[in-house]
N, C-alpha and C positions, 0 to 999 in steps of 0.2 A: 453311768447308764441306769436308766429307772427300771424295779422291778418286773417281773410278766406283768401284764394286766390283769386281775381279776375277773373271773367268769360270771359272777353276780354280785351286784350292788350290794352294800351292805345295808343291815336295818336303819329306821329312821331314826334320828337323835329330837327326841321331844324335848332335850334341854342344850342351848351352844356348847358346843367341841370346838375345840383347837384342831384345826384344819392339817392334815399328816401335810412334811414334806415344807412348810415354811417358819419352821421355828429357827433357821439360821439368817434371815433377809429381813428386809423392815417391808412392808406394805406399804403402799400408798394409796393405793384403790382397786377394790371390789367389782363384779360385773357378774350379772349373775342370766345365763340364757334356761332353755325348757329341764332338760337334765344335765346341764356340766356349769361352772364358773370358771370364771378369770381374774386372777391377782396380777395388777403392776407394782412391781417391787422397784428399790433402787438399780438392782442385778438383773434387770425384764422382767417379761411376762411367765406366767405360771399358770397350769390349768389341770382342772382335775374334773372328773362324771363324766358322761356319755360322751364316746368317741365313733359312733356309727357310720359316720360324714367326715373324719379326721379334725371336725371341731375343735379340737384341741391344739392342732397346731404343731404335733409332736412328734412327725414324722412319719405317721402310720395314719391306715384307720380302719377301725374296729375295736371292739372292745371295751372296759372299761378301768379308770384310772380312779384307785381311790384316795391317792395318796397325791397331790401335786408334783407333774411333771413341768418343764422349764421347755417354752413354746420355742422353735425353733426360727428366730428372727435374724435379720443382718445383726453382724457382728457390729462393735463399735457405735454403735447410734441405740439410742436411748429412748424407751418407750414411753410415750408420754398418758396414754390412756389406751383402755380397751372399753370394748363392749361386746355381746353375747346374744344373738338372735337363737331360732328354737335348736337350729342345727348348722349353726358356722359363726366365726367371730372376727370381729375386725379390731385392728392395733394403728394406733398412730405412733407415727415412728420418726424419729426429728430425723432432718429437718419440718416433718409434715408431712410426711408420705406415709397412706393408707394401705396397709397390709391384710390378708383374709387370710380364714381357710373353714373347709366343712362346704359343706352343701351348697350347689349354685345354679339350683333347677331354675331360679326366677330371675338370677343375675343381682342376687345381695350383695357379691362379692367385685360384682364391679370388673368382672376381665371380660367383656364384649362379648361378642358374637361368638 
């Protein structure tokens, strides 16, 4: 289970940090939306910063994750990519099915009406 969330972001890093939270997984790609990112790992998806919209995928929403939490996706099927809009994010998910979550005032996420 991942720690509470954080009540305030932490200060800026003016020089790259090792990302909390993925130094057991290998990366395969980065996604980065307005305040949060997305790593696909060999293990899925991964997301940490602003969860206002449950952007992150994590079960919840609100808050803030400083540390990489592990996005809550079908089990057994393998994430082939993400991406990261201002406040929700999308996962392709084999066989090729499009997954979301966070914010869906405009319909990013693709569930209709």
């Amino acid at each position: 289970s991942a720690p509470p969330a954080a009540s305030n972001p932490p200060p800026p890093a003016h020089i790259p940090m090792a990302v909390q939270g993925l130094s057991e997984v290998r990366v395969l790609a980065v996604a980065a939306g307005l305040c949060h990112s997305l790593a696909v790992t060999c293990d899925g998806a991964f997301a940490w910063g602003d969860n206002c919209d449950g952007q992150l995928g994590a079960g919840a929403r609100g808050g803030f994750e400083a540390a990489a939490v592990r996005v809550l996706l079908p089990p057994r099927r393998r994430v082939l990519a993400a991406a990261a809009g201002s406040t929700h994010s999308l996962f392709i998910v084999s066989p090729g099915d499009i997954w979301g979550a966070g914010r869906n005032a405009h319909g990013p996420l693709g569930l209709g009406a």
